[in-house]
C-alpha positions in Angstrom: 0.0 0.0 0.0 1.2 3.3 -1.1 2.1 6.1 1.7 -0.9 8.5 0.4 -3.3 5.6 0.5 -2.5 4.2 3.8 -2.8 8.0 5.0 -5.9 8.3 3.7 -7.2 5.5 5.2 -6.6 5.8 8.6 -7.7 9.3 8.5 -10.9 8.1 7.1 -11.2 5.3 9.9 -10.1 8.0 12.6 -13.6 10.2 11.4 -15.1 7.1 10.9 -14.3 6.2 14.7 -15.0 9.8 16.2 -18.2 10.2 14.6 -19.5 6.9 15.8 -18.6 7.1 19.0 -19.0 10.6 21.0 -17.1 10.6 24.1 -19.3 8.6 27.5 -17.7 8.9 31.3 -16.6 5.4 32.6 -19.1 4.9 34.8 -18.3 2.8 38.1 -20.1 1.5 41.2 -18.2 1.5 44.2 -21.7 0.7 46.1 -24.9 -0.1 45.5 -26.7 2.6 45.2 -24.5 3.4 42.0 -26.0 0.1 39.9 -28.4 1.5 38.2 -25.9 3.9 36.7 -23.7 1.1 36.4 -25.9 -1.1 34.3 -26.5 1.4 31.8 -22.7 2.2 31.3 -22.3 -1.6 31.3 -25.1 -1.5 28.0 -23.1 1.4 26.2 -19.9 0.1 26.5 -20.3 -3.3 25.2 -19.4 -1.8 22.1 -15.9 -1.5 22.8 -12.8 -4.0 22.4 -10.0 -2.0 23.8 -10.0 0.7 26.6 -7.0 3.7 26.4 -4.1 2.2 29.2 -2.5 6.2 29.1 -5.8 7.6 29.9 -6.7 5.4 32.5 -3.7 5.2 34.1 -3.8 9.2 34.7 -7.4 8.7 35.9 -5.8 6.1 38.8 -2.9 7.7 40.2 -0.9 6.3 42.4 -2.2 8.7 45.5 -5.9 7.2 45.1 -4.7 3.5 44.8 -3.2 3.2 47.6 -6.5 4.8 49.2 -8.8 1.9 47.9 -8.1 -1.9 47.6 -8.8 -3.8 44.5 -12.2 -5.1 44.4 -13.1 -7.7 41.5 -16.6 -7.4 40.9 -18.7 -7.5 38.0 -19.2 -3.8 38.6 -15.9 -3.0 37.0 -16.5 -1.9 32.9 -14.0 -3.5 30.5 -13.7 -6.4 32.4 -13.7 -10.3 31.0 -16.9 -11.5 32.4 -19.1 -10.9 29.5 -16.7 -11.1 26.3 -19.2 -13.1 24.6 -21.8 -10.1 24.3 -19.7 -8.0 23.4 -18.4 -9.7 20.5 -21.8 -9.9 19.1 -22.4 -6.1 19.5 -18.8 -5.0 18.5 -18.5 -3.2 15.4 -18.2 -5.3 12.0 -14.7 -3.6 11.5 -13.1 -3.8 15.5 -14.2 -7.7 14.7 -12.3 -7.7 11.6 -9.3 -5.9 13.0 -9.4 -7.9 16.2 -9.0 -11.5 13.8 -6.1 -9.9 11.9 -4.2 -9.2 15.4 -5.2 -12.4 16.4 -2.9 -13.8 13.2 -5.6 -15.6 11.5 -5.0 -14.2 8.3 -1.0 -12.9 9.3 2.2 -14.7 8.6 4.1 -12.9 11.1 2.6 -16.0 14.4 5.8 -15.2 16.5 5.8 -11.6 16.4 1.9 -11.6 17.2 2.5 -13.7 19.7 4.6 -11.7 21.7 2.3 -9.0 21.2 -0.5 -10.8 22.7 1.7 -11.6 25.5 2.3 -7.6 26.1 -1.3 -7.0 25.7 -2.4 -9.4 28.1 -0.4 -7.8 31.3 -1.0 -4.6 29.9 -4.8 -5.9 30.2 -4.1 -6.9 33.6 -3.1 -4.1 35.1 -6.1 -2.0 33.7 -8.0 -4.4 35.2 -6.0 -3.8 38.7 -6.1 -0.6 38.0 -9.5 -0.3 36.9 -10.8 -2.2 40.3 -8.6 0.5 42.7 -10.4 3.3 41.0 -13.6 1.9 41.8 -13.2 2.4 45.8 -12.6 6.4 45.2 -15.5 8.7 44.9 -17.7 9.2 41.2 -16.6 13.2 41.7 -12.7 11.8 41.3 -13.4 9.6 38.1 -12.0 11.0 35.2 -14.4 13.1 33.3 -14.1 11.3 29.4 -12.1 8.3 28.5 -9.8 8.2 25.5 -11.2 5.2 23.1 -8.7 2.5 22.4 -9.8 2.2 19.1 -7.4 4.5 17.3 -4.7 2.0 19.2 -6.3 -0.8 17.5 -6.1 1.1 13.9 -2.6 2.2 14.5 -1.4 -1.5 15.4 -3.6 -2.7 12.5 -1.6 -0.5 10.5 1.5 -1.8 11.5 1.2 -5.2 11.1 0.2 -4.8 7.7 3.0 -2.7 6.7 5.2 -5.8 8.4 3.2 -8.4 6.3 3.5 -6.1 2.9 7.8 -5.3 3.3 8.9 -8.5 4.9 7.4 -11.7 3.5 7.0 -15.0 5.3 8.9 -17.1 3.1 11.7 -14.9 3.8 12.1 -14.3 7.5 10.9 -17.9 8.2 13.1 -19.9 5.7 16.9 -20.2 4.5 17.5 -19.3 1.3 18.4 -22.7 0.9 15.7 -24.1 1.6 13.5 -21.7 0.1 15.5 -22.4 -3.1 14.3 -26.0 -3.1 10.7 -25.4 -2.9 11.1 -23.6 -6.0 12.7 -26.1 -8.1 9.4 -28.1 -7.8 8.3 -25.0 -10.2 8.0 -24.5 -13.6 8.8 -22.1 -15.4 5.2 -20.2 -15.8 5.2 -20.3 -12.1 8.5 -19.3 -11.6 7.5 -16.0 -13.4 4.3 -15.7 -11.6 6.2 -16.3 -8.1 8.8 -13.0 -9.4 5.9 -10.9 -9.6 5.4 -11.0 -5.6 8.2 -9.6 -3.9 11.7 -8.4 -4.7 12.8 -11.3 -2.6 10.8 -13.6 -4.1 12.3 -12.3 -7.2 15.5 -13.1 -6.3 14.8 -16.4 -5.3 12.4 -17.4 -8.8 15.6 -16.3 -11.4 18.4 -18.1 -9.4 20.6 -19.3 -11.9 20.2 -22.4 -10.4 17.0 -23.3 -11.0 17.3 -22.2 -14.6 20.3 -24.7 -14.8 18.4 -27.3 -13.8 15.4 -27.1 -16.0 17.6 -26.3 -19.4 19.3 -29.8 -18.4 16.4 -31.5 -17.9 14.9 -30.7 -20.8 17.7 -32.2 -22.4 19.8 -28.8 -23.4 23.2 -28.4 -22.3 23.5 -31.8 -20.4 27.7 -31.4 -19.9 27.7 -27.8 -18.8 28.1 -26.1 -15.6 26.6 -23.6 -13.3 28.9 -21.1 -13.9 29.3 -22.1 -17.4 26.4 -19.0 -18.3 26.1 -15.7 -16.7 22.0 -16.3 -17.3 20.6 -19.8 -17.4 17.0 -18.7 -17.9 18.4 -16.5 -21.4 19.7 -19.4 -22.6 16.8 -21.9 -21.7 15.0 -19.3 -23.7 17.3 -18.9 -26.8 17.2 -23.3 -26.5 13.5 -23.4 -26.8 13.3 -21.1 -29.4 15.7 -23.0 -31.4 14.2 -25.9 -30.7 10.7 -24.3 -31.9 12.5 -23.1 -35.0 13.9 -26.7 -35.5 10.9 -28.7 -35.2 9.2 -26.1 -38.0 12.0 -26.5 -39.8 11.6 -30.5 -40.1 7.6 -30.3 -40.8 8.1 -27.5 -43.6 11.8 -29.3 -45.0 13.3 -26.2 -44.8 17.4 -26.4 -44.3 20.6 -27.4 -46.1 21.7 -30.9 -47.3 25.3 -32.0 -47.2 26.7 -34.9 -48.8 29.8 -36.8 -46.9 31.4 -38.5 -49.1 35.5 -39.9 -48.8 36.3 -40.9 -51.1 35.0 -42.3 -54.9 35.6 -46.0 -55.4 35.2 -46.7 -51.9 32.9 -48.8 -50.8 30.6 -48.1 -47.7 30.2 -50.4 -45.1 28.7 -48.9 -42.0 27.3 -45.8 -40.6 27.2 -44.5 -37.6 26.1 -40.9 -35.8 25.4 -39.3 -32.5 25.0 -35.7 -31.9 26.8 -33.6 -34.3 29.2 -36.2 -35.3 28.9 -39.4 -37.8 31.5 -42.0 -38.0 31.8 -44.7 -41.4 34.3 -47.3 -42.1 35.0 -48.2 -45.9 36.3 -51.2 -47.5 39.7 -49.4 -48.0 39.9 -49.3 -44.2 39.3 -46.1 -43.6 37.7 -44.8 -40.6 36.1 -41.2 -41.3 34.8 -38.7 -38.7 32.9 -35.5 -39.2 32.2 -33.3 -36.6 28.7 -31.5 -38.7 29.5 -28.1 -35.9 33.2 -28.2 -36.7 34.0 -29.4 -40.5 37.7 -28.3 -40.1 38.3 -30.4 -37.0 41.6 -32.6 -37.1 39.7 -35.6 -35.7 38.3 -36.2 -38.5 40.7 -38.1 -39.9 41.6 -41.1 -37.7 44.2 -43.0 -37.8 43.8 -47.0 -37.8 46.2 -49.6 -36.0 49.6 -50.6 -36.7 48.8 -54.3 -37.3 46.1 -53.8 -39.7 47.6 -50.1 -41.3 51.0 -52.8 -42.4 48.4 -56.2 -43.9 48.5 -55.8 -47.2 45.6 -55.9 -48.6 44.3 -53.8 -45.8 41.1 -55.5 -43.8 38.0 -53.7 -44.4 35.6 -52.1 -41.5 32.9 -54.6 -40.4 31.2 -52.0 -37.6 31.4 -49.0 -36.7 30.1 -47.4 -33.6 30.1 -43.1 -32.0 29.1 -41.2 -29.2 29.5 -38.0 -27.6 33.2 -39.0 -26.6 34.4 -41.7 -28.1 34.1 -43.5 -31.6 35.0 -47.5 -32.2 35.8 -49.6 -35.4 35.9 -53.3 -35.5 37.6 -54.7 -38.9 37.8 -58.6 -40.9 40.9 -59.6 -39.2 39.2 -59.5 -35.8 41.0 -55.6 -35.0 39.1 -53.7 -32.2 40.2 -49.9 -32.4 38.7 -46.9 -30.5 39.3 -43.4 -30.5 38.8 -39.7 -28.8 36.3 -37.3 -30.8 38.2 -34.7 -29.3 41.5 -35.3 -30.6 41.4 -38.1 -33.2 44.9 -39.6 -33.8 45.8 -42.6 -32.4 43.6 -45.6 -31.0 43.1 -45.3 -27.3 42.2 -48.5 -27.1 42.8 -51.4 -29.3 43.0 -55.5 -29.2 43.0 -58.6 -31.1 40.1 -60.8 -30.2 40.4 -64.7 -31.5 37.8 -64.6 -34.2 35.9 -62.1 -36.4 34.0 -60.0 -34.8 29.9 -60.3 -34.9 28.4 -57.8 -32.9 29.4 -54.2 -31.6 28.2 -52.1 -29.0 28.8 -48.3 -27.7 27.2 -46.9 -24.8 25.2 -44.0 -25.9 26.1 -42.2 -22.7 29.0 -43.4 -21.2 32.2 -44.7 -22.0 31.7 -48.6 -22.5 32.6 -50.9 -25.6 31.4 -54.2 -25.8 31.8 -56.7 -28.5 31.5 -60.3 -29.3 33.3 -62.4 -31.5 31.5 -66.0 -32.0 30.2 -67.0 -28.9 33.1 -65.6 -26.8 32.2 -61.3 -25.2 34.3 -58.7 -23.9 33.1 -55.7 -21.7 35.7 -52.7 -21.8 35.3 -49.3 -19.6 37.2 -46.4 -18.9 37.7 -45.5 -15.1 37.7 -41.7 -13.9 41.4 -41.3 -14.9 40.3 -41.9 -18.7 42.2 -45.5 -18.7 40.8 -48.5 -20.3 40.4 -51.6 -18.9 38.3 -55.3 -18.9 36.0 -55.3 -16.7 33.7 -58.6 -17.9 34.7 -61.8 -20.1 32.0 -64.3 -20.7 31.2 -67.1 -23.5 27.5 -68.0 -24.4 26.5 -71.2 -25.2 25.9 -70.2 -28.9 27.0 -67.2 -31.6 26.0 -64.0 -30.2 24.3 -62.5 -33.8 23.5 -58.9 -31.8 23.9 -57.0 -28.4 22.8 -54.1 -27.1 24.0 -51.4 -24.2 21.7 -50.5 -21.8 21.8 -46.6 -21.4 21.6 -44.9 -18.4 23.7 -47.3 -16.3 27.4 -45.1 -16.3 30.8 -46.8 -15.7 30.2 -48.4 -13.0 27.5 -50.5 -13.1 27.3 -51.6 -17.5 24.6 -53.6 -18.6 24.3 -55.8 -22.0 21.8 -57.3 -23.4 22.5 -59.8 -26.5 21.1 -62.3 -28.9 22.2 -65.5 -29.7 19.5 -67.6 -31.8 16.5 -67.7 -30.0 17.6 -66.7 -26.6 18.1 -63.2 -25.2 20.8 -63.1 -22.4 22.1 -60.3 -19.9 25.4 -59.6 -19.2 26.2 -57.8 -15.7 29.6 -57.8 -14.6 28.4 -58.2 -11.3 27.5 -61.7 -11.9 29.4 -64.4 -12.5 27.4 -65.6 -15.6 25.2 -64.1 -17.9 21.5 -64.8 -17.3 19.1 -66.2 -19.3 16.3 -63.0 -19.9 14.0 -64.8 -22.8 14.3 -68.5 -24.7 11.7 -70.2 -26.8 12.9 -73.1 -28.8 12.2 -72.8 -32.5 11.2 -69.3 -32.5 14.7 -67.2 -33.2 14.9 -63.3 -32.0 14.9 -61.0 -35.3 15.9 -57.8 -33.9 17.0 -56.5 -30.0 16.3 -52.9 -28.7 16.4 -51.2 -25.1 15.8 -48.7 -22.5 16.7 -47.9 -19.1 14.4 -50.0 -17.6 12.6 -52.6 -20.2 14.3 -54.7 -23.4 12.2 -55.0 -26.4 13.2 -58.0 -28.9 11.3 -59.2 -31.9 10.7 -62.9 -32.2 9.6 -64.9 -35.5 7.1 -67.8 -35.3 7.9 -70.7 -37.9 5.9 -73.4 -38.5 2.2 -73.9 -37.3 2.7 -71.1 -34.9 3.3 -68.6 -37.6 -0.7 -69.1 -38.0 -1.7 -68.4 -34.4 -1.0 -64.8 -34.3 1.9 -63.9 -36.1 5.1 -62.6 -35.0 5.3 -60.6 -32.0 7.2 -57.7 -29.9 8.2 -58.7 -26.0 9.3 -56.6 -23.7 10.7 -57.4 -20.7 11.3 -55.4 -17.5 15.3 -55.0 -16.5 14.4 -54.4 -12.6 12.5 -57.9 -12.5 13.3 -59.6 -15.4 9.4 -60.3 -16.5 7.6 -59.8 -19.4 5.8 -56.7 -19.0 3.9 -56.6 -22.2 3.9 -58.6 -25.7 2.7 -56.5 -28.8 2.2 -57.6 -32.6 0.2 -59.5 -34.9 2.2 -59.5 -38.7 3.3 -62.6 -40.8 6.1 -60.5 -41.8 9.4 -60.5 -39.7 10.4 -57.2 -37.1 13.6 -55.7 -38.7 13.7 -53.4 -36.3 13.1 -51.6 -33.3 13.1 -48.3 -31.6 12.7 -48.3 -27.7 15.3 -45.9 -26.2 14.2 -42.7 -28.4 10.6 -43.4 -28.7 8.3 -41.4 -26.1 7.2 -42.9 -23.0 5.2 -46.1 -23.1 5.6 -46.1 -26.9 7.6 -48.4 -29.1 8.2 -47.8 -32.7 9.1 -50.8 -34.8 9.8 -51.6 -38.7 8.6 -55.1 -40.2 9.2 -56.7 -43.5 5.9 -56.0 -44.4 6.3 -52.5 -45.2 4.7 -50.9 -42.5 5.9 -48.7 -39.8 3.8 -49.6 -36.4 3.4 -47.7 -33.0 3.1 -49.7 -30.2 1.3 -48.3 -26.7 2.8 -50.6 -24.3 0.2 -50.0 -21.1 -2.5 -51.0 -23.3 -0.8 -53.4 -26.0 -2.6 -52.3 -28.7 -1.3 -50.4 -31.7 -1.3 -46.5 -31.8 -0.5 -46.0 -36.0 0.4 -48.4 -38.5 2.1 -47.1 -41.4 2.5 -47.6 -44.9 6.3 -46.7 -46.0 8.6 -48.9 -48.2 7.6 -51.4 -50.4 11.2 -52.7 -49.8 10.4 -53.1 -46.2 11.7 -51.5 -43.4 15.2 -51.2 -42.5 15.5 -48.8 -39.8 13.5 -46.3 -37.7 13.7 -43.8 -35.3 11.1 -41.8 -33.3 10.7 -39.0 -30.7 8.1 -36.9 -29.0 6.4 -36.0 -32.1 7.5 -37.6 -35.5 9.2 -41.0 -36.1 11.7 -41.2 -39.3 11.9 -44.2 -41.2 14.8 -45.7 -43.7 13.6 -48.5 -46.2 15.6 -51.0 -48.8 15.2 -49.3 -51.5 16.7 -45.7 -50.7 13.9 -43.7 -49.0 14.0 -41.8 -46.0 10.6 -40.4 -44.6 9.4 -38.1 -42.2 6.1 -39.2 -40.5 4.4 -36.6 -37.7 3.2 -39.2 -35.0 -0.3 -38.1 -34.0 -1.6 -37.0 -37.4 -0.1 -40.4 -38.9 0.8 -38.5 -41.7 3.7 -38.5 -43.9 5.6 -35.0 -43.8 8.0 -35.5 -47.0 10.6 -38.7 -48.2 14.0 -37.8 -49.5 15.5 -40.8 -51.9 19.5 -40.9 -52.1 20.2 -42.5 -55.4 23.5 -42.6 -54.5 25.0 -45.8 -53.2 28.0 -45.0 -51.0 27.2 -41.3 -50.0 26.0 -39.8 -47.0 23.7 -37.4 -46.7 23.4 -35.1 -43.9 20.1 -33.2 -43.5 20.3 -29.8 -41.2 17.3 -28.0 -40.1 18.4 -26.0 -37.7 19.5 -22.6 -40.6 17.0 -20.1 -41.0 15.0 -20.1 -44.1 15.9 -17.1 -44.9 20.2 -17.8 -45.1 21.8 -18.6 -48.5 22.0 -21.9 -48.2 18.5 -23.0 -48.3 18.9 -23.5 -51.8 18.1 -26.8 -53.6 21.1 -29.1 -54.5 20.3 -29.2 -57.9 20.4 -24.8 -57.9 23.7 -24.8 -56.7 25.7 -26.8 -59.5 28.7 -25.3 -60.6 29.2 -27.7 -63.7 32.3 -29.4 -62.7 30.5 -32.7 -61.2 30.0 -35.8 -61.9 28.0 -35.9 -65.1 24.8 -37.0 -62.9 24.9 -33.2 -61.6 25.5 -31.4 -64.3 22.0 -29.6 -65.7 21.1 -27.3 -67.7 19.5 -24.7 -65.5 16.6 -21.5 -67.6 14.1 -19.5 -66.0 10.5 -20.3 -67.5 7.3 -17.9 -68.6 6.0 -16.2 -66.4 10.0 -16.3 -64.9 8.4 -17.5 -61.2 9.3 -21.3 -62.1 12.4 -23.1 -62.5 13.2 -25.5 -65.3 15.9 -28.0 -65.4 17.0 -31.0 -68.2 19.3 -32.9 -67.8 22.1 -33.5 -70.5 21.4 -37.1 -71.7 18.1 -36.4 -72.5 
């Protein structure tokens, strides 16, 4: 409340109170011929809460107290016998005023307690005093008493002003603790709590809070505190981007890149995470490409003594990248891993006794984990950065694929692998890996998983091919059960998408063209879609749209809840890579087709002849053979 405005009103409560109330003598009965007197003083003053403590301590002074002894009688006005009536005839705004003092609607409980305290020996006193005066004459009481009630306003006031400039939340709590109440807020609430207070201000754009709600929403996850001057500018300038991205992808609006080594080279595995994309070639050549960074020096990485000096040099087999490290496996059984950062030389590298069938990268922490034959090997890198075994097993049968479960860290790595129709777990905790899923007969296609369930695809054959199809199971990692078991298709899963895909989805690719959605509480299907008549080779999903690669070249874009195909880009190709990046403005140079920007010194499959067309808003292209 302003300073004008609370002037205002308690002038306006001060008239309010004087013209209500004209001043009445305290009337007293020291005998009993005063109680008819008495009465009627008792009637008019039942309209009163508080009684002036200066005023009537002039009127008993210390000369007539010690005259007349304290008398408690009934006789004495302002006394506690009849509190109840009075409350019902007390004014609607003493009532009001009295339940704000009383801290019914006030933070402030310990510093209205203490005033409670003072009131009630300042009460008893008057009383005292009040009981003394009644033994002197009527000529020697006081002639008008002061009302209380401008008291009342003035500590009304008070407490109001205390309530206004110091908040609760800020004398009661430490900022510390204050600060985690808020970090159950988002970030609407955060602004609406900054509107309250300057302290609360304080407290809602912490930099700390902003930190944590731009990592968990999945920006920034390596950063710092102190890494930003403002974390809620750049959770802003994030979810902008972010906005602009995901308009980007429904309207295909961005650049298109094509990473290609070298011509002649055979291709034989991709892989990418983040901003970088690893391929090995038959040459063997390892290639890296940091998509933020083209003219980083880890992009060429250098292979292994052993197989670098073999002539003919082995080709890759798999390849394998995250966020810190990239891995290569090669035909002569050659394990090689290396820093994104700097490239160069292996940091890790071994022989293993046979080729290698399977390879694994964590997609979050540093663990490599690969099988050759039936024989696995679990690698790790402590805190000091050096590698070492930390698991060695052998499975009954060829392990044919293997996955790392994410989320686990360094310290506790978990694998889950395929060999024929049984699904095992590795934990190096254990001294063998345990059997997760085996049905005789019916072989696991294709192996996915999360941070808490394992999805695999299994193939009927035979008469059970008839009696529903193939079908999705996914198990649960915490109890090893089945949790849910999805799909009804003759053709085979190819694949499956469980750690990307939203929560309680799965997102899986069969053979017979059709892109399926999964809802795995109700284990039913959310979209089936129709996208290669090659069948499906790989597929991909997140919050809103699932991407999907097919045999025979194409790429689409599908948005999830519509069920409806965005675009499909074909790379005709074989051998190249195309990168796709949506997050350039619309509006920047190179959001210009491929086929615009041909400068004539291509391949011959590039080269066009290039006119503008009547009316000159169309663009017309041939191509030279034809």
């Amino acid at each position: 409340m302003a300073e004008d405005e609370l002037a205002a009103f308690r002038e306006c409560w001060k008239e309010e109170l004087t013209s209500n109330k004209e001043d009445q003598p305290l009337v007293c009965a020291p005998s009993p011929s005063l109680d008819v007197s008495v009465q009627a003083g008792q009637n008019d003053f039942k309209n009163r809460y508080f009684e002036d403590l200066n005023n009537l301590n002039k009127a008993c002074s210390p000369s007539q107290s010690e005259e007349g002894g304290c008398i408690e009688d009934e006789a004495c006005v302002g006394g506690g016998g009849n509190a109840a009536a009075e409350s019902e005839d007390q004014p609607e705004y003493v009532a009001i005023a009295r339940s704000l003092l009383d801290g019914r609607t006030s933070p402030l409980l310990d510093r209205i307690q203490e005033e409670r305290t003072r009131r009630k020996r300042q009460y008893q006193n008057m009383t005292n005093a009040c009981s003394a005066s009644l033994q002197q004459p009527q000529q020697q009481q006081p002639k008008r008493k002061v009302k209380k009630d401008e008291e009342l306003l003035e500590l009304l006031i008070q407490d109001l002003n205390e309530v206004n400039d110091i908040p609760f939340f800020d004398i009661e709590l430490p900022y510390e603790l204050a600060l985690k109440i808020f970090q159950y807020l988002n970030s609407t609430e955060l602004g609406r709590c900054a509107q309250v207070s300057r302290a609360w201000r304080v407290l809602a754009e912490d930099s700390v809070l902003w930190f944590k709600m731009c990592t968990g929403e999945g920006y920034h996850q390596d950063a710092s505190v102190s890494d930003s001057p403002c974390w809620k500018s750049t959770l802003r300038d994030c979810r902008n981007s972010a906005k602009t991205v995901r308009s980007n992808w429904k309207n295909r609006v961005g650049s298109i890149s094509q990473l290609q080594f070298e011509l002649g080279k055979v291709l034989c595995d991709v892989s990418s995470c983040d901003n970088f994309v690893l391929a090995g070639y038959t040459s063997g050549d390892v290639r890296l490409w940091d998509t933020l960074n083209w003219d980083s020096t880890a992009s060429y990485l250098k292979i292994n003594s052993l197989s670098a000096n073999s002539e003919p040099r082995p080709y890759v087999r798999y390849v394998q990248v995250n966020s810190t490290v990239a891995a290569a496996t090669y035909e002569d059984g050659c394990v090689d891993l290396w820093s994104t950062e700097t490239g160069g030389e292996p940091l890790l590298h071994y022989q293993s006794t046979g080729r290698i069938q399977a390879l694994a990268l964590s997609p979050d922490s540093p663990v490599l984990c690969s099988a050759a034959g039936p024989d696995i090997r679990l690698d790790c890198a402590d805190d000091r950065g050096y590698w070492r075994t930390v698991c060695q097993a052998r499975l009954p049968k060829t392990v044919e694929s293997l996955v790392l479960v994410p989320g686990r860290g360094q310290q506790c790595p978990l694998a889950a692998l395929v060999a024929e129709e049984a699904v095992y777990l590795l934990d190096p905790r254990e001294e063998q890996p345990r059997t997760l899923h085996s049905v005789y007969g019916h072989p696991v296609t294709c192996l996915d998983a999360s941070d808490s369930h394992v999805a695999l695809g299994v193939k009927r054959t035979g008469w059970a091919m008839y009696d529903g199809g193939n079908k999705i199971h996914v198990y649960s990692l915490e109890t090893g059960k089945p949790v849910a078991c999805v799909g009804d298709s003759l053709g085979d899963f190819t694949c499956i998408n469980l750690r990307d895909s939203p929560p309680h989805l799965l997102v899986c690719g069969n053979k017979d063209r059709r892109v399926r959605v999964f809802d795995l509480r109700a284990g039913s299907s959310v979209a089936s879609l129709y996208a290669h008549h090659l069948g499906v080779t790989s597929v991909q999903a997140d919050d809103w749209k699932i991407v999907s690669g097919g045999g025979e070249g194409l790429v689409c874009v599908w948005e999830m809840r519509m069920g409806a195909k965005l675009w499909e880009m074909h790379n005709r190709h074989r051998g190249v890579i195309c990168h796709y990046d949506f997050s350039e403005d619309a509006l920047s140079q190179d959001h210009i087709l491929p086929i615009c920007r041909s400068d004539y010194i291509e391949s011959s499959g590039y080269n066009y002849n290039i006119g503008l067309a009547v009316p000159y808003d169309r663009l017309a292209g041939s191509h030279p053979s034809h």
